[in-house]
N, C-alpha and C positions, 0 to 999 in steps of 0.2 A: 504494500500500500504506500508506506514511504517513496518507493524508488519511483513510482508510477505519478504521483505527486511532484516529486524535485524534477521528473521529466516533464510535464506540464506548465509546470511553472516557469520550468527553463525554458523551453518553446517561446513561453507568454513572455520572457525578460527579454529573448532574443529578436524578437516582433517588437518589442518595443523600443529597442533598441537601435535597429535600422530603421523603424519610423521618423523616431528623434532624430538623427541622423541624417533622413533625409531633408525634414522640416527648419531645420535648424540649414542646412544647404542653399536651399532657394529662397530663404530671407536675403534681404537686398541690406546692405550695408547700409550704413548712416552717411550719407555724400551730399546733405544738406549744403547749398549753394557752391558747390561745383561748377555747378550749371551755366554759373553767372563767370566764373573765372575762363570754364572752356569755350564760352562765347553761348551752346547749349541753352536752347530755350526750353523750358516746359510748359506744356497746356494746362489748364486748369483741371481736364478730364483724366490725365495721365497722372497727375498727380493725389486726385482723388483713388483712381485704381488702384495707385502703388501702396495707397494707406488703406482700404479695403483689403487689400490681398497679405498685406503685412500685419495686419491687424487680426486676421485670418489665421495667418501661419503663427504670430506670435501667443495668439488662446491656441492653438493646438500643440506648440510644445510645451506651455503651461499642463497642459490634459495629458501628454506624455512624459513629460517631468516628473507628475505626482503618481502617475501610474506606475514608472518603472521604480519610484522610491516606495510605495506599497508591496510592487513583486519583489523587491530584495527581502523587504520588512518581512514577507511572506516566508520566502525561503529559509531566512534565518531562524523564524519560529518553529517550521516545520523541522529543520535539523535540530533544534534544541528539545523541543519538548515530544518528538517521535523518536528522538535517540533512549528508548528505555533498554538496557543490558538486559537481557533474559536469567545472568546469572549471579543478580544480585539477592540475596537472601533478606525473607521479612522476618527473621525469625532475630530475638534479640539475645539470644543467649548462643548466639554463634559467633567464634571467634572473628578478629577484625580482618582477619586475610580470605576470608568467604568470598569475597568480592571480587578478589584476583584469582583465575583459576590456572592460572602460568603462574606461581610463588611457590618455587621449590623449597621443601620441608626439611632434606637435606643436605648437609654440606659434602662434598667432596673432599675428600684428605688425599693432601701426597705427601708422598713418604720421600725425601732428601737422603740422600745417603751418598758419603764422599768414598 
């Protein structure tokens, strides 16, 4: 269930990912009176468009902003509180190394001799 989860979620990070990506691309720079220095006149119509269409793309990576920082928020959740060990014991009268089932009991001796 976990692993089927963190793939979903991945999928969903990665979609949103190259979303942003692309949105944040075809936003047009800040070149606020350029216009006037390259000689470049602008119509009143082109410049209503270019703030429509940027006003556009700027609420949609706002929309994918808060989405891809939810799908991390998600994934994070999911690896913490779906990671339960199976071989953690509830019982309380069981020694503290219950927990680790790789804690070797005994030591190995070597024997030196010159």
């Amino acid at each position: 269930m976990k692993l089927i989860l963190e793939f979903v979620l991945g999928g969903i990070l990665l979609v949103l990912a190259i979303a942003l990506i692309i949105v944040i691309i075809l936003q047009e720079g800040n070149t606020q009176g350029l216009g006037t220095i390259t000689g470049g006149a602008d119509t009143f119509l082109s410049k209503n468009k270019a703030r429509s269409l940027d006003a556009f793309l700027a609420r949609w990576t706002k929309i994918f902003v808060i989405g891809f920082v939810l799908v991390v928020i998600g994934i994070n959740c999911v690896e913490h509180f779906m990671d339960t060990p199976s071989d953690v014991s509830t019982d309380d009268t069981s020694s503290s190394y219950s927990e680790n089932s790789d804690v070797v009991d005994t030591v190995d001796t070597v024997d030196i001799t010159e």
